[in-house]
N, C-alpha and C positions, 0 to 999 in steps of 0.2 A: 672399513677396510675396503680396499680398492684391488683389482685384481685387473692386469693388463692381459690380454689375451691378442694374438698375433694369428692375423689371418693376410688371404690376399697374396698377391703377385709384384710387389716382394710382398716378403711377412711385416710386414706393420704393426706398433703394438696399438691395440684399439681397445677403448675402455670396456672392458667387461660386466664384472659384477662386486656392486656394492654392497654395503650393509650399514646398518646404522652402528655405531661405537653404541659399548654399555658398560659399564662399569662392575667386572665382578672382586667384591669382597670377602676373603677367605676366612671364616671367624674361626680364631685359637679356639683351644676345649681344655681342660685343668683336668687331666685324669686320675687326680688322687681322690684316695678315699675322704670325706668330709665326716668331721671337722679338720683339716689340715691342722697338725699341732705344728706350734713353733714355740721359741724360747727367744725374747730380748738379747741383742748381743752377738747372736747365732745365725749361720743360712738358714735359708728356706729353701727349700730342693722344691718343685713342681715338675709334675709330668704332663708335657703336654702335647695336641696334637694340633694341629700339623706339624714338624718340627720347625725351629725358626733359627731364623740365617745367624749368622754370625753377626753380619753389619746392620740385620735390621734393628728399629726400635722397640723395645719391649718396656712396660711399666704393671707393678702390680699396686691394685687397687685393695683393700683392705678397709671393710667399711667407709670409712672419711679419710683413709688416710693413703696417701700415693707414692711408692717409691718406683724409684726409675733404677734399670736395671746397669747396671756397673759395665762399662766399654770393656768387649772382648777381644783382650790378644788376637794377634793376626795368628798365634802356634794357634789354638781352639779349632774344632774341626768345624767346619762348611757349615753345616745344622747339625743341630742336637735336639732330642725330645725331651731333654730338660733343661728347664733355666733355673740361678741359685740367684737370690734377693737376699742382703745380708740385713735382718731385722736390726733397727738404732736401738740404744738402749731407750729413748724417750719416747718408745712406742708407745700409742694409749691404750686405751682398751684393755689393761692387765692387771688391774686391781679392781675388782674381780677381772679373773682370765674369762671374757667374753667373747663365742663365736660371735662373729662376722662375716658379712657376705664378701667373698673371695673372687675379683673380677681378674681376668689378664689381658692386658693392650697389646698387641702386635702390629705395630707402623698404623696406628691408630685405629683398631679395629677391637673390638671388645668381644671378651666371650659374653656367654649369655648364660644370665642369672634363670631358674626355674623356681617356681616354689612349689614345694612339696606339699602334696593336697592328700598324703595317705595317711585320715587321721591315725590308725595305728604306730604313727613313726613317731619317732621325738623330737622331730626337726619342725613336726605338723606344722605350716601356716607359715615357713620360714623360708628364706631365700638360699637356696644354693647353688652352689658350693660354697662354704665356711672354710674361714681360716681360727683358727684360738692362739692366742700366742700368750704366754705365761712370760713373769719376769717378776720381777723385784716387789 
């Protein structure tokens, strides 16, 4: 960024101060409790943070599998802290209903997976946040 600053007799703009450009990316966060359940057929409600715009792009990640989120009406408010993904029926992963590591894309930014290292948990050794989705 450049920044003109005006000095002198007249004021003249004179180059000031720069900086370098840097690129910051704002990683979404899945604030539900894990395993996220879901059902084939049905939305997926997620709570997330930062909220995300209306016109951004959004896609959720479910193990191997990627859906992209359904274009929101101009009525829909500015942002919202939740987005809904309507599960297809020939979702995989449901025979057995298998958590899955649960990622969200925001204009191509991903949240971030952690693995849980408290062996007393049942998730021990596993990646989260999980989605489970149940169906047929």
């Amino acid at each position: 960024m450049i920044r003109n600053v005006r000095f002198g007799s007249p004021a003249d703009p004179h180059t000031g101060f720069t900086s370098s450009p840097a690129q910051f990316l704002l990683m979404p966060a899945v604030l539900n409790a894990t395993p996220v359940a879901a059902a084939t057929g049905s939305p997926l409600v997620l709570n997330v943070s930062p909220a995300v715009g209306r016109t951004q792009r959004a896609a959720l990640y479910a193990g191997d599998f990627a859906l992209e989120l359904d274009a929101r009406p101009p009525t829909d408010p500015l942002t919202s802290t939740t987005v809904t993904f309507n599960i297809p029926a020939d979702f995989p992963h449901t025979n057995p209903a298998t958590a899955v590591p649960l990622r969200l894309q925001v204009d191509g930014v991903q949240s971030r997976l952690t693995l849980d290292a408290n062996p007393a948990s049942p998730t021990f050794g596993q990646f989260l946040p999980q989605v489970k989705v149940t169906g047929p």
